[in-house]
C-alpha positions in Angstrom: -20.3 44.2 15.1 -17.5 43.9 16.7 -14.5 41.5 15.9 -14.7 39.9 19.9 -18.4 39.9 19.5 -18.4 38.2 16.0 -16.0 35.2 17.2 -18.1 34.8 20.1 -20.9 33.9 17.9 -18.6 31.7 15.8 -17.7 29.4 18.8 -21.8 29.3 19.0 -22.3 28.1 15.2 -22.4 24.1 15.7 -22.5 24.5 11.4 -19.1 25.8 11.2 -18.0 23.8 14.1 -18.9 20.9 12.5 -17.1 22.0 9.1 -13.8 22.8 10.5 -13.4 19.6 12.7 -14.0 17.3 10.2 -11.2 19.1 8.3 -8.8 18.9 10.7 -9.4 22.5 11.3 -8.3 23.7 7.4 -11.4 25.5 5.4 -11.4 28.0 2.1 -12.4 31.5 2.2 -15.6 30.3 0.5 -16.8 27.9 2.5 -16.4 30.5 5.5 -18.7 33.1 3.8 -21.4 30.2 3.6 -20.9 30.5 7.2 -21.1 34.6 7.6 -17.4 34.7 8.2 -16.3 37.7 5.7 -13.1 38.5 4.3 -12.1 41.2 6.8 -13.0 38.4 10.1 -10.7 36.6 8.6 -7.5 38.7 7.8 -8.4 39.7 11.7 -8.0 36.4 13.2 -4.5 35.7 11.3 -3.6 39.4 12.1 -4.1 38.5 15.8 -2.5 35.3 15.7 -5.8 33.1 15.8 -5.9 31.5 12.3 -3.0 30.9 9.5 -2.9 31.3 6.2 -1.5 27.8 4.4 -2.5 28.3 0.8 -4.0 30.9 -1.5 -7.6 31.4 0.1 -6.6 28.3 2.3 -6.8 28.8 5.8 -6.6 27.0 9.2 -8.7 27.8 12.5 -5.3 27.9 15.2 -1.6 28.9 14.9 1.7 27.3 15.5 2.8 24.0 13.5 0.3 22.3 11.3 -0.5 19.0 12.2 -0.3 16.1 9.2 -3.9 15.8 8.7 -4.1 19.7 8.5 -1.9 19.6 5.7 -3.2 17.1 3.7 -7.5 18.9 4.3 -5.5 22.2 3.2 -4.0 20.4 -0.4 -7.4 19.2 -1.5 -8.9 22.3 -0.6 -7.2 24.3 -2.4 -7.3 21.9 -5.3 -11.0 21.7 -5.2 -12.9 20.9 -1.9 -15.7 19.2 -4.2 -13.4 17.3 -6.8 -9.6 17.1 -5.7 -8.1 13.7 -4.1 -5.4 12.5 -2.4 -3.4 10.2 -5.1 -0.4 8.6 -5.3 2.5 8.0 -2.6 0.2 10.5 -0.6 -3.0 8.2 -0.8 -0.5 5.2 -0.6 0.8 6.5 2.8 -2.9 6.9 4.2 -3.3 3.7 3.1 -0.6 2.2 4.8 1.5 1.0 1.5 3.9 3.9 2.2 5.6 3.8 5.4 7.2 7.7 5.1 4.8 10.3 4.4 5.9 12.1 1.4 7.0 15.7 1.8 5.3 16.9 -1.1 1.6 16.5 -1.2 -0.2 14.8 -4.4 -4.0 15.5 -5.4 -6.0 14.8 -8.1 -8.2 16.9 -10.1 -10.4 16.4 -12.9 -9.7 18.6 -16.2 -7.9 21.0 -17.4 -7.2 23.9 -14.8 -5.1 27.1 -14.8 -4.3 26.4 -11.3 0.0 25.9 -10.1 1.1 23.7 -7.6 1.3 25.6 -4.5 4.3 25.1 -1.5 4.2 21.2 -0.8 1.7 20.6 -3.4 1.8 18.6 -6.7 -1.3 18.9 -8.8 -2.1 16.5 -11.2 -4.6 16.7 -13.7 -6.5 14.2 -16.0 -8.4 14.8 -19.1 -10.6 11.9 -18.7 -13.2 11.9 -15.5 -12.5 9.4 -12.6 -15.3 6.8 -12.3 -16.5 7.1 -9.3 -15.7 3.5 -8.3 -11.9 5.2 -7.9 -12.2 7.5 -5.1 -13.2 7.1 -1.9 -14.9 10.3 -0.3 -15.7 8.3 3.2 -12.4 8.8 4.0 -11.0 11.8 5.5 -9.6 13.7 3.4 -11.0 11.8 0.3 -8.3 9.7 -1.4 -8.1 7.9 -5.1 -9.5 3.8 -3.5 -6.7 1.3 -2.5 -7.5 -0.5 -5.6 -6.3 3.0 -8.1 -3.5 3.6 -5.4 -1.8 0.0 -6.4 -2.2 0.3 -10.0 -1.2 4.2 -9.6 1.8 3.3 -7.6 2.6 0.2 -10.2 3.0 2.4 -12.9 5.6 4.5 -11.5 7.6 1.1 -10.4 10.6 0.2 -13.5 11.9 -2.7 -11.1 9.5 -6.1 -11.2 10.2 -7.3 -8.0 9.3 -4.1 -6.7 5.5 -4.2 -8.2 5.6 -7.5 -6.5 6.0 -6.4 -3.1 3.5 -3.7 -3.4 0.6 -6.1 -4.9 1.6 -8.7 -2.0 1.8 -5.9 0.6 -1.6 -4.5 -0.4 -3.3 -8.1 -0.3 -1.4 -9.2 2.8 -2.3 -6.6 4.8 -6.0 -7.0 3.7 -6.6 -3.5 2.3 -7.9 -5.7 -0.8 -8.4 -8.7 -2.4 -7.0 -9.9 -5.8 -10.7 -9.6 -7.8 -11.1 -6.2 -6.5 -7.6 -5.5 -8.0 -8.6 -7.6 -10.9 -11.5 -5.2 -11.7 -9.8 -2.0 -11.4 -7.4 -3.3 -14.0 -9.8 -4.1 -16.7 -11.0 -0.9 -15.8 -7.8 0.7 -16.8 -7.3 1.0 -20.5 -4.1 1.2 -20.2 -1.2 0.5 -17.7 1.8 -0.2 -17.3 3.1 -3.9 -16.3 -0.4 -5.3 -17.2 0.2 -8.5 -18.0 3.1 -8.8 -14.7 0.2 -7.4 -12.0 -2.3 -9.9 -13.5 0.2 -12.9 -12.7 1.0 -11.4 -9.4 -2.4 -10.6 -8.5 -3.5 -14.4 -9.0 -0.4 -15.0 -7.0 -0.9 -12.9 -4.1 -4.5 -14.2 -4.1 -3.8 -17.4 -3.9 -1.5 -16.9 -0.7 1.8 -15.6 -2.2 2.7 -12.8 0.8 6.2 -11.3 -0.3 8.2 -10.7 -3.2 10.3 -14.1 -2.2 7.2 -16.1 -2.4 5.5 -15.0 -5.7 9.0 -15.7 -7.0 9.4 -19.1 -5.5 5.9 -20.0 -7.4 6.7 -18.5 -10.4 10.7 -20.8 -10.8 8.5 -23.7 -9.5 6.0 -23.8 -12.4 9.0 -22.1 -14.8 10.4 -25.8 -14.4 8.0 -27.8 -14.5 7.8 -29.0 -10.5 4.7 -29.6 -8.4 3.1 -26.3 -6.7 2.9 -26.4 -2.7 0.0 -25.0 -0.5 1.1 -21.5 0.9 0.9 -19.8 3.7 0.1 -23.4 5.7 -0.4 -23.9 9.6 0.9 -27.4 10.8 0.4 -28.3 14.3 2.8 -30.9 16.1 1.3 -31.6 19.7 1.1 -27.8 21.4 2.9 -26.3 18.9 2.2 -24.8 15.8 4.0 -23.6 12.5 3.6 -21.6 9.6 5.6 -23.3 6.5 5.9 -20.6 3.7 5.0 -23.4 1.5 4.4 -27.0 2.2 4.1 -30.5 -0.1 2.0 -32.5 2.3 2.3 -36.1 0.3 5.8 -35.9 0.1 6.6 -34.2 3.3 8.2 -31.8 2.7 8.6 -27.8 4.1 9.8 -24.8 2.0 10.6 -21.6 4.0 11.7 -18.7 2.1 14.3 -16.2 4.4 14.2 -12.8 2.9 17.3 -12.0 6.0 20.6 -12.3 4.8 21.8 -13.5 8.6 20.6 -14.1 11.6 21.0 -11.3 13.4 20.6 -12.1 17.1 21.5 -15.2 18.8 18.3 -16.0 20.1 16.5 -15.9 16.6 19.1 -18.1 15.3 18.6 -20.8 18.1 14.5 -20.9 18.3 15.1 -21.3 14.8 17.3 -24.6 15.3 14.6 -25.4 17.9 11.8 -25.4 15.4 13.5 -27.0 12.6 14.3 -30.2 15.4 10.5 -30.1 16.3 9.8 -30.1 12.7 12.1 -32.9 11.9 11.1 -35.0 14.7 7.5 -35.2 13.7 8.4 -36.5 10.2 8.8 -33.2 7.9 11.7 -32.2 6.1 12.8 -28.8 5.6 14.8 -26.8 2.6 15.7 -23.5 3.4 16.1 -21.1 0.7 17.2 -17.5 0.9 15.8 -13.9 -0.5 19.3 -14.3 -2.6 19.2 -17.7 -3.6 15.9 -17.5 -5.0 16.2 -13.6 -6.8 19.1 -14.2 -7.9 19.5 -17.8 -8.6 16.1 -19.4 -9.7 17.2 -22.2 -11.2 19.6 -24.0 -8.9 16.9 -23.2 -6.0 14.5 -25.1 -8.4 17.1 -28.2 -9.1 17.9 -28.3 -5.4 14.0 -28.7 -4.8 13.6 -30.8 -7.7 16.3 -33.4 -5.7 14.2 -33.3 -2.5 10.9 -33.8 -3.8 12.8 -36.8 -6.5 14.0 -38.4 -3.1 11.0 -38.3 -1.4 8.9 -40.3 -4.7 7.9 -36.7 -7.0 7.9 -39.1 -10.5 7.7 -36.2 -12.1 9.9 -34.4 -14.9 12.3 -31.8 -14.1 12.1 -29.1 -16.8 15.2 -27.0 -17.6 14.2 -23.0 -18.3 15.7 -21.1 -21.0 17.8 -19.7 -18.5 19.3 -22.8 -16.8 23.1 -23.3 -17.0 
């Protein structure tokens, strides 16, 4: 049969078809002799400028640049269609926890395996088998669930404030929710930061969104001060705000600023406009920014202590360790 002839009755094969666009075009030397496609169709088609080769019995169905997708089908395939991942900053990009997909390519594979990392390609291997609660094969390619991705991630993080951000970014943006992260800890015999990603998974649960916030809740109850309601919409006639954290029976509004200025004008003055509003219909407002509270917990908390003292808290101000 001729090579024209034998592509012709490719473009007829809905089963191939079907394969190769759900793969983003990328399939193994394998899976095309499932489909009749020998060895020799194939060298043809790259010889003639059709296909590409991408990996060691890796190939793609078209020439010219590879799109993302294509590169990420042709890493698990040549990892192991059946049993190969995306994982780390990889998954965490398709995810949306990484903003920059990496240049190199992570997978996952079960076992040990004599096979190298290939060009773009970081294999990683692991003795014990995933449960299957860990990956999630819907996806396209299949990826290690948001759940592993966080705690994955995590364990690469040395800075706290950096685990933080990722826990809060990955509740925020409703990828998860903190019992689902809860569960793939236990899961986890071990990891790193255990006992700081149970605290900020409680946190972010409970409405913490950022870094600044889980903070702010962690030098509130560090000294001894009454914990807020997050995340809260007031409403003052037409208008409506949303206070980072807010004490209701005192009156009082907390709004964390993770900006170190106000960049353009007209931010700076619809933020005098709202803090007027705000003032006008009875609430009070302490400002606190990203650097006052990372870097100075305890005079944010004595400042917030004063308000909350001057608007009838009969509490007890508790000094940390720390306090000067």
């Amino acid at each position: 049969m001729t090579i024209r002839r034998r592509a012709v009755l490719l473009l007829s094969n809905p089963r191939w078809e079907a394969l190769i666009n759900a793969q983003a075009k990328a399939f193994t030397v394998a899976q095309a002799g499932q489909h009749g496609i020998t060895h020799h169709h194939i060298r043809a088609q790259v010889v003639s400028g059709r296909w590409q080769r991408v990996h060691p019995r890796v190939y793609v169905a078209y020439n010219g640049p590879l799109t993302e997708e294509s590169r990420l089908w042709a890493a698990v395939l040549y990892a192991g269609p059946d049993t190969a991942v995306l994982c780390l900053r990889t998954a965490g990009h398709a995810w949306g926890l990484v903003a920059a997909p990496p240049s190199t390519i992570d997978v996952l594979v079960e076992g040990l395996s004599r096979l190298v990392a290939a060009d773009d390609v970081r294999v990683h291997r692991t003795r014990r088998s995933i449960p299957p609660g860990d990956i999630h094969r819907s996806a396209a390619p299949p990826r290690t669930t948001i759940e592993r991705t966080v705690l994955d991630l995590a364990e690469q993080l040395d800075e706290a404030d950096d685990v933080c951000e990722l826990v809060a970014k990955a509740i925020r943006g409703q990828l998860t929710t903190g019992p689902r992260l809860v569960a793939a800890l236990e899961r986890r015999s071990h990891a790193r930061h255990r006992r700081l990603l149970g605290e900020i998974i409680r946190l972010a649960e409970d409405g913490a969104h950022s870094v600044l916030e889980i903070r702010f809740v962690q030098l509130v109850r560090r000294h001894g001060l009454p914990e807020p309601r997050r995340q809260i919409w007031h409403r003052d006639g037409d208008r409506s705000y949303r206070f980072d954290a807010l004490y209701e029976q005192f009156e009082l509004a907390v709004e964390l600023d993770g900006r170190l200025v106000h960049t353009a004008v007209g931010q700076w003055e619809a933020g005098l406009e709202r803090d007027n509003i705000i003032q006008n219909s009875g609430l009070d407002t302490q400002h606190f920014s990203g650097r006052q509270v990372l870097g100075g917990p305890c005079r944010v908390a004595r400042q917030l202590a004063t308000a909350l003292e001057a608007r009838g808290w009969a509490g007890v101000y508790r000094p940390c360790p720390d306090c000067p």
